[in-house]
Structure formats: structure tokens, C-alpha cells
C-alpha positions as CSV (number, residue, x, y, z in Angstrom):
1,X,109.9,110.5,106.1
2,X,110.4,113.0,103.5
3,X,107.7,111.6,101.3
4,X,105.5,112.1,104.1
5,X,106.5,115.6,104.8
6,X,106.3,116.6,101.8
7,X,102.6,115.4,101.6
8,X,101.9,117.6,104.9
9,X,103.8,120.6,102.9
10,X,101.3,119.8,100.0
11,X,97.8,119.5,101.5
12,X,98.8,122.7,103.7
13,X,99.4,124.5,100.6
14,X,95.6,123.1,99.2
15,X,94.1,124.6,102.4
16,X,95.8,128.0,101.8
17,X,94.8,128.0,98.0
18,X,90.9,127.4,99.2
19,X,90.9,130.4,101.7
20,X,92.6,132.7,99.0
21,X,89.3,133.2,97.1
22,X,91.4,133.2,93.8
23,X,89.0,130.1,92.7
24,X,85.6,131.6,93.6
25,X,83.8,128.2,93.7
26,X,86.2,125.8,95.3
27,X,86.7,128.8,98.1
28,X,82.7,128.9,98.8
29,X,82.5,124.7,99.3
30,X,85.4,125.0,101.4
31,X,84.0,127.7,103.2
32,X,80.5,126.1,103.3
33,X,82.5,122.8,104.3
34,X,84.2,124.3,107.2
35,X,80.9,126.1,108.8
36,X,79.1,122.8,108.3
37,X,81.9,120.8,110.3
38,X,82.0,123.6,113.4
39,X,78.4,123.4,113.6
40,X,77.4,120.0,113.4
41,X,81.0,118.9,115.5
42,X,81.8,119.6,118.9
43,X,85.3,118.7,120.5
44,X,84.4,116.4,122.5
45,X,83.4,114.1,119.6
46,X,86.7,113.4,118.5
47,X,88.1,111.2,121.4
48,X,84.3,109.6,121.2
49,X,85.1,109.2,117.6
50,X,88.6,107.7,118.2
51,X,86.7,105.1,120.5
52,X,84.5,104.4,118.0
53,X,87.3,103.3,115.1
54,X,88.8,100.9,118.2
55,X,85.5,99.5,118.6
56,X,85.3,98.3,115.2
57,X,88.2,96.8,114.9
58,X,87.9,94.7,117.8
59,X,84.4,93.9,116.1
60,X,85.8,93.1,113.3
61,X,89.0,91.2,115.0
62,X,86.3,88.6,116.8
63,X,84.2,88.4,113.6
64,X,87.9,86.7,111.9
65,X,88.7,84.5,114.8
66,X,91.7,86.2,116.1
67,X,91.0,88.7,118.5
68,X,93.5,87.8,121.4
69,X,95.9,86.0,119.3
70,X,99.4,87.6,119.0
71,X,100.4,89.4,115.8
72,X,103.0,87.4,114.2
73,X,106.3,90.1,112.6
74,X,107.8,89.8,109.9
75,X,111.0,89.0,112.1
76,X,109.3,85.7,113.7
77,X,108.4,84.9,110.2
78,X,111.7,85.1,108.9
79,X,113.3,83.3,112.3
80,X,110.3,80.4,111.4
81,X,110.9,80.2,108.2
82,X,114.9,79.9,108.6
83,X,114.6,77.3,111.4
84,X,112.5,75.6,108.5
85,X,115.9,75.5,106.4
86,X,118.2,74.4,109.0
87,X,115.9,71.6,110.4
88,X,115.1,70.1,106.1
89,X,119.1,70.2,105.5
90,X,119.9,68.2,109.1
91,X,117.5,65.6,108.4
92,X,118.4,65.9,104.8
93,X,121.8,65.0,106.1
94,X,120.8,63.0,107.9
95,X,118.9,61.1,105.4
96,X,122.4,60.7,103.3
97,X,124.1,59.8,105.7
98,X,122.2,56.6,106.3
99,X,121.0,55.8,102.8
100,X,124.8,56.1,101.9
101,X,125.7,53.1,104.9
């Protein structure tokens, strides 16, 4: 969380360094950058643009087979994979138990 905030903090601190003009050439692309952006991009594009990114990944989901399916966790992983233990030392027991008879 702090890593991430500090990130923030830093890119903030980028944008304010553009708009200061102290670096003439990196402040005109940024300004040309910005002025590009407004007038080619309305508002309404971004929940268009959101829908867009959602549409793709459920393209690309069917396109693997496993749009629909569940997502396994890590924590049904872990309960599968400790099951796995338990069940291989019973009938490992189990086996010993009647190889030793």
C-alpha cells in the first residue's frame, strides 16, 4: 500500500515538473499531448472505453476455452492440494497395514 502511494506521490510530481516549463521541450510535448487528448477525447468515451477492455477479455476468455468456468484461488488450490496429502498417507497406511499381515 505504501509502495503504491508512493508511486501516485511520484507520477504527481512528473506532471507538476512538465507544467513548470523549467524543461522547455518536455513542457511543450506535454502541453501538445494534453491539447491533443481534449480535442480528440470526449467524456463520454471513457465508460465506452471501459466497455471496450471488458469486451476483449471475454473475447479473449472464449478464444481459451474457459469463459464461464470458475476461477480457481489459491485457497482451493491449497485445500486440493492438502486433501491430496491426507488421502496418499491413508492409503499409504493403509497399504502397510496390509502388506505387513
Amino acid at each position: 500500500m505504501r509502495n503504491r502511494l508512493k508511486q501516485v506521490v511520484n507520477v504527481l510530481k512528473f506532471i507538476n515538473y512538465c507544467f513548470q516549463w523549467e524543461n522547455p521541450l518536455l513542457s511543450f510535448s506535454t502541453f501538445i499531448l494534453s491539447m491533443v487528448i481534449v480535442w480528440n477525447f470526449q467524456l463520454y468515451m471513457l465508460p465506452c472505453g471501459i466497455l471496450l477492455l471488458f469486451a476483449w477479455n471475454a473475447i479473449v476468455e472464449y478464444q481459451k476455452g474457459s469463459l464461464g468456468y470458475s476461477f480457481a484461488t489459491l485457497e482451493d488450490e491449497v485445500m486440493n492440494e492438502n486433501f491430496r496429502e491426507k488421502e496418499s498417507i491413508w492409503f499409504f497406511r493403509l497399504y502397510q497395514l496390509s502388506y505387513n499381515q
